[in-house]
N, C-alpha and C positions, 0 to 999 in steps of 0.2 A: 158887720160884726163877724159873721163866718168868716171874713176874708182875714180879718184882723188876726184870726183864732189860727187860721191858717198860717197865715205868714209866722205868727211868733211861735205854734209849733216845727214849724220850718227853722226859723230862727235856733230854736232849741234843740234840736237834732245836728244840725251844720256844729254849733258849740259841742257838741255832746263826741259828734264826730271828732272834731278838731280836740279834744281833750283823752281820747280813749288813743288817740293815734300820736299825739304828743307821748301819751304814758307809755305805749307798746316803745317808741322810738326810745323811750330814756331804759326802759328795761331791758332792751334790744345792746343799748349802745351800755349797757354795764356787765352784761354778760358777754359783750366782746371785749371787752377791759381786763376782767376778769380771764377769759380767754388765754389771751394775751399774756399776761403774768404768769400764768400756768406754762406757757411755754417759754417762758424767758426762764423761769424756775427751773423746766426742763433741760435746756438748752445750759445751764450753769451748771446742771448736776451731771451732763453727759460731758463736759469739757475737764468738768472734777475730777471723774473719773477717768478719764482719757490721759489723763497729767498723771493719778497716779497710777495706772497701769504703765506708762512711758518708765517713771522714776523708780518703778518695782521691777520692773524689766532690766535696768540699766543697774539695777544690786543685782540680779541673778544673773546679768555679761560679769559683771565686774567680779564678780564669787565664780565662776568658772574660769577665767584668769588666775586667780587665786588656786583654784585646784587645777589645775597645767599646770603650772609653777610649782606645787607640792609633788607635783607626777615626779617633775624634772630632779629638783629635790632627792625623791628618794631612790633616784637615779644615781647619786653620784657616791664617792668614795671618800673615806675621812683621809684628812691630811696626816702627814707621815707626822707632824709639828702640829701638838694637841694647841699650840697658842695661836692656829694660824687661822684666821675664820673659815667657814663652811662655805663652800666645798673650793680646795685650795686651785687659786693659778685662773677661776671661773666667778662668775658674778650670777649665778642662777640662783642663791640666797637673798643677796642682794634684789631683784627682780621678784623675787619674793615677797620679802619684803614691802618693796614697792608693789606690788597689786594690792598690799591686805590694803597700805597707805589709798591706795583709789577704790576700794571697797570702804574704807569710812568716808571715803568723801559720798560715794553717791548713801550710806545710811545715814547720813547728815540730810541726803534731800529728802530721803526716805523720812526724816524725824519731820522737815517739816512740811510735807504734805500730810503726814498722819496717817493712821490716828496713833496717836502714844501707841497700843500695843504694835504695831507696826514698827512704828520706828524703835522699841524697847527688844523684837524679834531680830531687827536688822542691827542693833550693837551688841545682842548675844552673839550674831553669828559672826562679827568681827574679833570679838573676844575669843571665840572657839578656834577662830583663826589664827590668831595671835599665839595661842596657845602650842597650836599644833606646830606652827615656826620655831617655838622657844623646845617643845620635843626635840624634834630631829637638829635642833644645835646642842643638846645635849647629848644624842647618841654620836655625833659626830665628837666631839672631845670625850666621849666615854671610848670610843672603839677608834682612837687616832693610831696611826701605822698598819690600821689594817686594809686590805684590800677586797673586803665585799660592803655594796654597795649599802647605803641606811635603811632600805625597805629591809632586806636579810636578816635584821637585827632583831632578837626579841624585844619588844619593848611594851610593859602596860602602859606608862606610863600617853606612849605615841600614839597606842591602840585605843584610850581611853579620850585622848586626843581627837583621833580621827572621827570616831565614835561621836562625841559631842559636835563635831563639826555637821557632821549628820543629820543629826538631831536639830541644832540649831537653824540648819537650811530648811531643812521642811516645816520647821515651827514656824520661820518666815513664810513659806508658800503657802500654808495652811493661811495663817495671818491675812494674807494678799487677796489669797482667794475669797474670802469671808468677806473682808472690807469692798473689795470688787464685786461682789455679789457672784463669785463663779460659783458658787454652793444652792443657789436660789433656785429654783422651780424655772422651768425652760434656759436654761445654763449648761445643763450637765451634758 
């Protein structure tokens, strides 16, 4: 009978064993699962944000094309023939023009990586752009025949222009910086 007693507390320990070590193993093998997810989670938010620091980068190349091209701009002289476009005989309006044109396209990628305010900051600062184009084509047919150059000119109208243009880039950089977390605690 002792041996009997024996054996099946033997019996009963081996199961007991084999059941605590099944259990450890399934809790073991959920908190690696878990694990896991956590870093694929990871892994998706560091590729997020990688994408949109790329497409917020490539708005502030494309907006400093934009202002070279307004340098150049207010570099030049209005045409002696107020009907001639800006700035006569040169295509540096033109060129103008075309950067604000690849400044919407990249706030276009800017709208859809996000988040709304972002991309809402990045088609202010296309409008502000636009804007400041549409100025100095009007000092250029207000000041035709003369020979100083469009920055020379008074203008609120260009300075209230340039001013908003301002404004509106750093609204975006601020925007960028926020949504990138450059504002966050070990960032700065």
């Amino acid at each position: 009978m002792a041996d009997q007693s024996i054996a099946l507390i033997s019996a009963a320990s081996a199961l007991a064993g084999v059941a605590l070590t099944g259990g450890f193993t399934l809790l073991k093998g959920r908190q690696e699962r878990t694990d896991k997810q956590a870093d694929r989670d990871e892994q998706r938010r560091v590729m997020h944000r990688a994408a949109r620091r790329d497409v917020y980068a490539e708005l502030l190349t494309a907006y400093h094309e934009v202002d070279r091209n307004f340098r150049e701009v207010a570099k030049t002289r209005p045409p002696a023939d107020p009907t001639v476009p800006i700035p006569s005989g040169s295509d540096v309006a033109y060129q103008a023009e075309a950067s604000i044109n690849a400044l919407r396209q990249a706030a276009a990628a800017v709208a859809l990586e996000g988040p709304a305010e972002a991309g809402a900051a990045a088609d202010k600062l296309c409008e502000a752009c636009f804007s400041l184009l549409i100025a100095f084509a009007g000092l250029d047919v207000e000041h035709a025949g003369s020979s100083e150059p469009l920055w020379s000119y008074d203008s609120t109208e260009r300075d209230e222009a340039q001013t908003e243009v301002s404004r509106a880039c750093w609204a975006f950089i601020e925007q960028a910086r926020a949504t990138l977390g450059g504002d966050a605690p070990g960032f700065g």
